[in-house]
ROMARLO-613473 format. One record per residue: residue number from 1; residue in one letter; x, y, z of N, C-alpha, C, CB in turn. Coordinates in Angstrom, 1 decimal, decimal comma, m for minus. Glycine has a CB too. Example, Ala and Ser with C-alpha at 12.3 -4.5 7.8 and 13.67 -1.06 7.14 Angstrom:
2
+-----+----+--------+--------+--------+--------+--------+--------+--------+--------+--------+--------+--------+--------+
|   i | aa |   n_c1 |   n_c2 |   n_c3 |  ca_c1 |  ca_c2 |  ca_c3 |   c_c1 |   c_c2 |   c_c3 |  cb_c1 |  cb_c2 |  cb_c3 |
+-----+----+--------+--------+--------+--------+--------+--------+--------+--------+--------+--------+--------+--------+
|   1 |  A |   13,2 |   m5,7 |    7,8 |   12,3 |   m4,5 |    7,8 |   13,2 |   m3,3 |    7,8 |   11,3 |   m4,5 |    9,0 |
|   2 |  S |   12,8 |   m2,2 |    7,1 |   13,7 |   m1,1 |    7,1 |   12,9 |    0,0 |    7,9 |   14,1 |   m0,6 |    5,7 |
+-----+----+--------+--------+--------+--------+--------+--------+--------+--------+--------+--------+--------+--------+
//
This chain:
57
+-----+----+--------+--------+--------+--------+--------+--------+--------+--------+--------+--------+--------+--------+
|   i | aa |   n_c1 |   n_c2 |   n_c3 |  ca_c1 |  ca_c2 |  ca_c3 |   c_c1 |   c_c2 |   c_c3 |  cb_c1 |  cb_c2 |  cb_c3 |
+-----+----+--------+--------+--------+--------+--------+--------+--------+--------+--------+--------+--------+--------+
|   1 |  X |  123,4 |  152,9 |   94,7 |  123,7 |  154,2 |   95,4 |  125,2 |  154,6 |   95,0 |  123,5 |  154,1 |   96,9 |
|   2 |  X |  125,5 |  155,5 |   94,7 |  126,7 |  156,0 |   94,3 |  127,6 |  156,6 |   95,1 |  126,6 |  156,7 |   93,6 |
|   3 |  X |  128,9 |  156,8 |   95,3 |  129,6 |  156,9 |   96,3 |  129,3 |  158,1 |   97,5 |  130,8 |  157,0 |   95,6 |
|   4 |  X |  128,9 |  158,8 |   96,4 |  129,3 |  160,6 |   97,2 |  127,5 |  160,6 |   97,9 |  129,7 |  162,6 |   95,4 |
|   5 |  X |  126,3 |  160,0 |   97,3 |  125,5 |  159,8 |   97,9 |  125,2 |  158,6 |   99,2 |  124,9 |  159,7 |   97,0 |
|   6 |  X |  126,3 |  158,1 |   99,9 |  126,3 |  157,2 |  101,0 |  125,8 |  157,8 |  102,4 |  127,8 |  156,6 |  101,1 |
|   7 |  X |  125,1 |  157,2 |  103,3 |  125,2 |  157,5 |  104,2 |  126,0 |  156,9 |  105,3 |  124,3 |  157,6 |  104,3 |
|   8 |  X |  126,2 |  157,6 |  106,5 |  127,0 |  156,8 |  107,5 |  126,5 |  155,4 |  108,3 |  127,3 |  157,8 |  108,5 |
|   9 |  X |  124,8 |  155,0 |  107,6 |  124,2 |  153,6 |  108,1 |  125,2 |  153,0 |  107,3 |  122,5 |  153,2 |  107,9 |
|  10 |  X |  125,7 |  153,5 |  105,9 |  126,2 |  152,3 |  104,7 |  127,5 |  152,1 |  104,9 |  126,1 |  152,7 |  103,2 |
|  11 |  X |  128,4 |  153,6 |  105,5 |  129,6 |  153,3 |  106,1 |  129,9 |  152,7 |  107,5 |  130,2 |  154,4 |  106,1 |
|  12 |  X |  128,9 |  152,5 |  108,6 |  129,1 |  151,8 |  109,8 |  127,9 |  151,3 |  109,8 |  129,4 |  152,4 |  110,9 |
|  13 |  X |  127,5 |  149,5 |  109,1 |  126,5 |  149,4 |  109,4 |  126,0 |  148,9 |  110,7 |  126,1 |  148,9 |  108,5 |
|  14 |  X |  125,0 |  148,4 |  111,4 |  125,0 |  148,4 |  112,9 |  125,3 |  146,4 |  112,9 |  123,0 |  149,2 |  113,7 |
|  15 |  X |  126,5 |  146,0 |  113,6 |  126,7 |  144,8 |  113,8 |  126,2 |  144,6 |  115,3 |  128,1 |  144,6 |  113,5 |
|  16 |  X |  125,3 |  145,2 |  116,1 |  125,4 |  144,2 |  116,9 |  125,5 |  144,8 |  118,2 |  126,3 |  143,4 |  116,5 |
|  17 |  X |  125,1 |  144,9 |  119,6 |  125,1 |  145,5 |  120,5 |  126,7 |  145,2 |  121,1 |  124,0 |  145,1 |  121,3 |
|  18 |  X |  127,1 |  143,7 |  120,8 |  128,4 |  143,8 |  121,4 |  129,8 |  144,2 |  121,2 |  128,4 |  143,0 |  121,7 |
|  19 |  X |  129,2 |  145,2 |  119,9 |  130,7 |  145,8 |  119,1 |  130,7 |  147,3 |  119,8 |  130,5 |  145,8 |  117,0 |
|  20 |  X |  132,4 |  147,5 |  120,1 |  131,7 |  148,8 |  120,7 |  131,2 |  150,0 |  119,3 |  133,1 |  149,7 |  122,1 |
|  21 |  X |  131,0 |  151,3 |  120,0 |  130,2 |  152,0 |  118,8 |  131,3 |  154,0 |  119,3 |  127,7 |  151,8 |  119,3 |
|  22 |  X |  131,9 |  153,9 |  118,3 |  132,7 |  155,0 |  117,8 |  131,6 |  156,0 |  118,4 |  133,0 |  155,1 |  116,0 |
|  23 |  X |  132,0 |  156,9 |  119,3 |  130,9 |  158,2 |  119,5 |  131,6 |  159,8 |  118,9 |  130,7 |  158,4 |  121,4 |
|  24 |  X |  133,0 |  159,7 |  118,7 |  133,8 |  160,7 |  118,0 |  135,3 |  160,5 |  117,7 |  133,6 |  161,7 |  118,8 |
|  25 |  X |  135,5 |  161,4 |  117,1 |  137,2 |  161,5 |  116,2 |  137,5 |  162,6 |  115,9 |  137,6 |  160,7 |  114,7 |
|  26 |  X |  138,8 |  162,9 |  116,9 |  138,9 |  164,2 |  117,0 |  140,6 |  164,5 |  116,2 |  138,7 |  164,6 |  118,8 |
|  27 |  X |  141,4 |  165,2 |  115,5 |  142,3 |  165,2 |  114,4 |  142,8 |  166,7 |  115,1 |  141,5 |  165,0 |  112,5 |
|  28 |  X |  144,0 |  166,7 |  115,3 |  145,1 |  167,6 |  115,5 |  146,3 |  167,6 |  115,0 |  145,4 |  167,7 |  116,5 |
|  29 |  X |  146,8 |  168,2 |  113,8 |  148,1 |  167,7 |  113,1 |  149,4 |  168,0 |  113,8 |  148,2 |  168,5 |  111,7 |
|  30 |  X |  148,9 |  169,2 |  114,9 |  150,5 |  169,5 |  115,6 |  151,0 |  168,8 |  117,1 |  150,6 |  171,2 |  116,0 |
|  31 |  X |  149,7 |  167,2 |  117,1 |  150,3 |  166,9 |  117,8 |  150,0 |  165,5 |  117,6 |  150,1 |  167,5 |  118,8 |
|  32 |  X |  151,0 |  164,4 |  118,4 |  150,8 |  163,1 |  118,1 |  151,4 |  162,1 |  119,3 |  151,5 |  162,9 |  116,7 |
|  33 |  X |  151,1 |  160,8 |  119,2 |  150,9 |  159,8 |  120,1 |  151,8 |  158,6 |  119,8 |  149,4 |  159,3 |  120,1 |
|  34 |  X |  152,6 |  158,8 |  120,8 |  154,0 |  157,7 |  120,3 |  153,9 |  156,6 |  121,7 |  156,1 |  158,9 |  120,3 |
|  35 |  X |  153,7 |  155,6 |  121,4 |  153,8 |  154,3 |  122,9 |  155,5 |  153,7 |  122,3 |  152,0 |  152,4 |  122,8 |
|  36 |  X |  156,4 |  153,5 |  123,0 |  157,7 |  153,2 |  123,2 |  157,8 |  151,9 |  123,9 |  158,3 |  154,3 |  124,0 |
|  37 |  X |  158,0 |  151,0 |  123,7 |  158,2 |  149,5 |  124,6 |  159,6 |  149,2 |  124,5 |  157,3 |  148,0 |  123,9 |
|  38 |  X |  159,7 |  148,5 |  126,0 |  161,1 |  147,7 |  125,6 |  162,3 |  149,0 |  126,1 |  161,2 |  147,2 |  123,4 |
|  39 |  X |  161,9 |  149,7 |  126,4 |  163,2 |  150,8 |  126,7 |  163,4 |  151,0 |  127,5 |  163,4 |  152,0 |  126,4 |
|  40 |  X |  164,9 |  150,1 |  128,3 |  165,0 |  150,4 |  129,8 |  164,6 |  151,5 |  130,5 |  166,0 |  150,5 |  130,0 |
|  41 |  X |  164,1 |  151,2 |  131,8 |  163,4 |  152,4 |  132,9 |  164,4 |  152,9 |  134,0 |  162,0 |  151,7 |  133,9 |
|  42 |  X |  165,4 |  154,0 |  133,0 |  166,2 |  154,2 |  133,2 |  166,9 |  155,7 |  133,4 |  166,6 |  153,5 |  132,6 |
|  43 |  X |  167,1 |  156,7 |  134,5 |  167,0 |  158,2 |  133,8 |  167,5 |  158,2 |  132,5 |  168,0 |  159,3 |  134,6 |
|  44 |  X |  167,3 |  159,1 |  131,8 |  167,9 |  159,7 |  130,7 |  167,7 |  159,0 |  129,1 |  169,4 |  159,7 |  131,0 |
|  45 |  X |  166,4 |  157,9 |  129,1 |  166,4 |  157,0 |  128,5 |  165,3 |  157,0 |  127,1 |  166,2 |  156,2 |  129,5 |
|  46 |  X |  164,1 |  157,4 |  127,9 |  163,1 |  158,4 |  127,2 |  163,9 |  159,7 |  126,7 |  162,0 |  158,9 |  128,3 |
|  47 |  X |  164,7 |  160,3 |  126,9 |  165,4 |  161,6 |  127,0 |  165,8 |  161,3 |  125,5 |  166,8 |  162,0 |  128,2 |
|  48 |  X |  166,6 |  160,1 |  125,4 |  167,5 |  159,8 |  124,3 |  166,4 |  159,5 |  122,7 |  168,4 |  158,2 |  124,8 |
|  49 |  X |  165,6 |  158,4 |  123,1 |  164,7 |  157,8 |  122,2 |  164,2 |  159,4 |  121,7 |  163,4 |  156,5 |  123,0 |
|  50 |  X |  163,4 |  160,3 |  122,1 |  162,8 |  161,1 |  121,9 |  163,0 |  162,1 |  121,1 |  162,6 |  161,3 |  122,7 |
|  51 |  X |  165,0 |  162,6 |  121,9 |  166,2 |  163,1 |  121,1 |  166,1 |  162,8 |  119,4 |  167,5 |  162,3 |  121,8 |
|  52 |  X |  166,1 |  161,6 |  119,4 |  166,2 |  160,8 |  118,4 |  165,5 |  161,3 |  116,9 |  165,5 |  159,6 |  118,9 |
|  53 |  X |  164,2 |  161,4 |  117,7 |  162,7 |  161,3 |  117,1 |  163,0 |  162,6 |  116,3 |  161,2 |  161,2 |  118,3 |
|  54 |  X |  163,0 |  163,5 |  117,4 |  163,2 |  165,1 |  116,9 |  164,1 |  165,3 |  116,2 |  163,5 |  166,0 |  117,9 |
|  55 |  X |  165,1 |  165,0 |  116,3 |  166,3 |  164,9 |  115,2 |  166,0 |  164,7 |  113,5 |  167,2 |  163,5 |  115,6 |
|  56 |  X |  165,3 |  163,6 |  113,9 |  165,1 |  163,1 |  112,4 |  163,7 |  164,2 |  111,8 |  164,7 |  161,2 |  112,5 |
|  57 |  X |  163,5 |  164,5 |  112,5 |  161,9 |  165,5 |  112,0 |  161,0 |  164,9 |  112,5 |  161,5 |  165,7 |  110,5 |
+-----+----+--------+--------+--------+--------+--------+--------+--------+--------+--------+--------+--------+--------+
//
């Protein structure tokens, strides 16, 4: 079978009741998901890291 003829059984094939199972994927470019550890819980702290972020683009 050739690439562009695959189906999605050949790209996820079924492993098994105890794997969980993808129901959707959803894609928004203007927005995004940042987890931050380790940064004192502190006012103004998040403020800074974030500052940061934006700064750089």
């Amino acid at each position: 079978m050739s690439e562009n003829n695959k189906s999605l059984g050949d790209l996820f094939p079924d492993l098994g009741p105890e794997v969980p199972i993808i129901s959707g994927v959803a894609h928004d470019s203007t927005e995004s998901l940042a987890t931050v550890r380790r940064v004192p819980n502190e006012p103004g702290m998040a403020a800074k890291v974030f500052t940061m972020l934006a700064e750089a683009g």
